[in-house]
N, C-alpha and C positions, 0 to 999 in steps of 0.2 A: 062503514066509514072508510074513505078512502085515506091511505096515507101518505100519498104521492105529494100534494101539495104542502107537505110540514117537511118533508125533505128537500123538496125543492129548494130553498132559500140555504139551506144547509150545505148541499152541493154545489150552488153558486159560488157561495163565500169560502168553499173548499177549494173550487177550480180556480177562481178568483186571488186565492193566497196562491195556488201551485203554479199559474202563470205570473205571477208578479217576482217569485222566488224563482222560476226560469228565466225571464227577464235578465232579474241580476244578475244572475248567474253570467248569463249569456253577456251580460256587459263588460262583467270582468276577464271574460275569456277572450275577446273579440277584439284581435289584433293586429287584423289584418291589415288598418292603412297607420298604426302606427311605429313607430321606430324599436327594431331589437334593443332589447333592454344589453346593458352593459356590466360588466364587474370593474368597481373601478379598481386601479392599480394600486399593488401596495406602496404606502407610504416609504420612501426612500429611510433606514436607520438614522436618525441626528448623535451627535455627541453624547446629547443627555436620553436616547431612547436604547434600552439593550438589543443589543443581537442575538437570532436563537443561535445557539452551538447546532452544527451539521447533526444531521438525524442519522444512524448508523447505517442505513444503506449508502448514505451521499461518503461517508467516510471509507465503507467498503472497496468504493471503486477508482480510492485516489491511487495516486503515484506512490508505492513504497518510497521513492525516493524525496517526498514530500515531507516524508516522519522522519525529526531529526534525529531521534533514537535509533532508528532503523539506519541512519546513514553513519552513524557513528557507531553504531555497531558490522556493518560494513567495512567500513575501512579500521576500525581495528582488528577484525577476522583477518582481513588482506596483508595487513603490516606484520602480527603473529605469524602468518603462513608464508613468507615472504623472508623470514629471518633464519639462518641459517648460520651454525659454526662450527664449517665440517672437520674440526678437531673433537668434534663431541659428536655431533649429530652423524647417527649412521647412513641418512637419506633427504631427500628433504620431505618427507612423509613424518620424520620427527617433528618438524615447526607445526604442520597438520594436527599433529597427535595435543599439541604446549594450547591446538586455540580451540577444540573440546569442549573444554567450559563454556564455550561459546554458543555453545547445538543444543538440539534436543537430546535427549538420552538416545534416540532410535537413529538419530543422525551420526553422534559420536561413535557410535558402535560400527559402523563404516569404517571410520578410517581404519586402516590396518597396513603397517608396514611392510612392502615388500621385504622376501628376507636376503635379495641383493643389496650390497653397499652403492651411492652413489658412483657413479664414475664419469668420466667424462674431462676436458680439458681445464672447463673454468671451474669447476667443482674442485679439481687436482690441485692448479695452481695456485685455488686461494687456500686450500688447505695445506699445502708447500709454504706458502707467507702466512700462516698462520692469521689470515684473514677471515671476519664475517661481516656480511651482509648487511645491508643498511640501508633500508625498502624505501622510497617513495609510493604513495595512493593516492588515488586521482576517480574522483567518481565521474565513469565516463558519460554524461550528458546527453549525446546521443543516442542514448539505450531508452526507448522507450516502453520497454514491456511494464504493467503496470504494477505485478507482484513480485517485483525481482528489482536488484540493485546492480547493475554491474561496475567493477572497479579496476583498473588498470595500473598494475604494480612495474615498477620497474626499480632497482638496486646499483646500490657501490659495492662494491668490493671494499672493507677497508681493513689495515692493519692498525697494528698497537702504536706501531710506528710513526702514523699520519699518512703511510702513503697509500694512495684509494688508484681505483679506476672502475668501468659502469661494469654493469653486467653484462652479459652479450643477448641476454633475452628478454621478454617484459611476459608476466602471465596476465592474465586477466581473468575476473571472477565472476560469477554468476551468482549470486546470494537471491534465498525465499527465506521469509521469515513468521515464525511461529504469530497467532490474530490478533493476542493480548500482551501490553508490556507488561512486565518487564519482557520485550521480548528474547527469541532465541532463533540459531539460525535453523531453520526447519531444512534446508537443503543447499546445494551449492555443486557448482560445476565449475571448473577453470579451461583457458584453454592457453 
């Protein structure tokens, strides 16, 4: 008996379903003369739809001086390091020494006072008037580096007395701050 003709009808309806399922296939694939598909745009946020909070890389790479913690920790570093009553203070690496509490543990451990006394003209003479210090900070705006703050201090001179006059110099500071608040000042350079 031959068994050719009972498979026959078999393999029809076998090849029969495998080109109709490549067919499809092929219809669904076949893109050629029609339009790239699109994504459409996301929906603009409304009032009443929430906004996601920045994902931590989009936050990693902002402006330190974007975080108002950080800018307020800045300029009170600069105002403490900036105040000075050289009736008391042997340098001004003492005001340095008062803003500590401000750094990392590995940072505060830097400062260290020379073991010269200040000296110098306007250091002399407001220490002759019995005069200290009395900072302005000013975060300088221009600074764009993106993990730094920098802040530009400049001073009065003042006595008990009421009478003032400016300082003769302005510092300015370079603040990096520690990744997590509460933060802390991880470094800093003045010039």
């Amino acid at each position: 008996m031959n068994q050719t003709p009972s498979k026959s009808p078999r393999r029809l309806l076998t090849t029969a379903t495998l080109l109709g399922l490549s067919l499809s296939v092929a219809a669904c694939t076949n893109t050629v003369n029609e339009p790239p598909a699109t994504t459409p745009a996301p929906a603009a946020p409304t009032a009443s739809s929430p906004t996601a909070a920045p994902t931590p890389s989009e936050t990693a790479h902002a402006n330190a001086s974007d975080d108002p913690a950080k800018v307020e920790l800045a300029l009170e570093a600069a105002k403490i390091m900036t105040t000075w009553d050289p009736n008391k203070d042997f340098n001004r690496t003492e005001a340095e020494k008062r803003a500590r509490k401000l750094m990392t543990d590995e940072r505060a451990k830097q400062v260290i006072a020379p073991q010269r006394p200040a000296t110098g003209e306007e250091w002399l003479n407001a220490a002759a008037k019995k005069a200290t210090s009395k900072p302005s900070v000013k975060i300088m705006t221009e600074h764009h580096e993106k993990d730094s703050i920098a802040v530009k201090t400049t001073w009065q001179w003042v006595t008990k007395g009421g009478e003032s006059w400016a300082g003769e110099e302005s510092t300015t500071f370079f603040f990096t701050f520690t990744d997590k608040a509460p933060y802390k000042i991880r470094d800093y350079t003045a010039e």
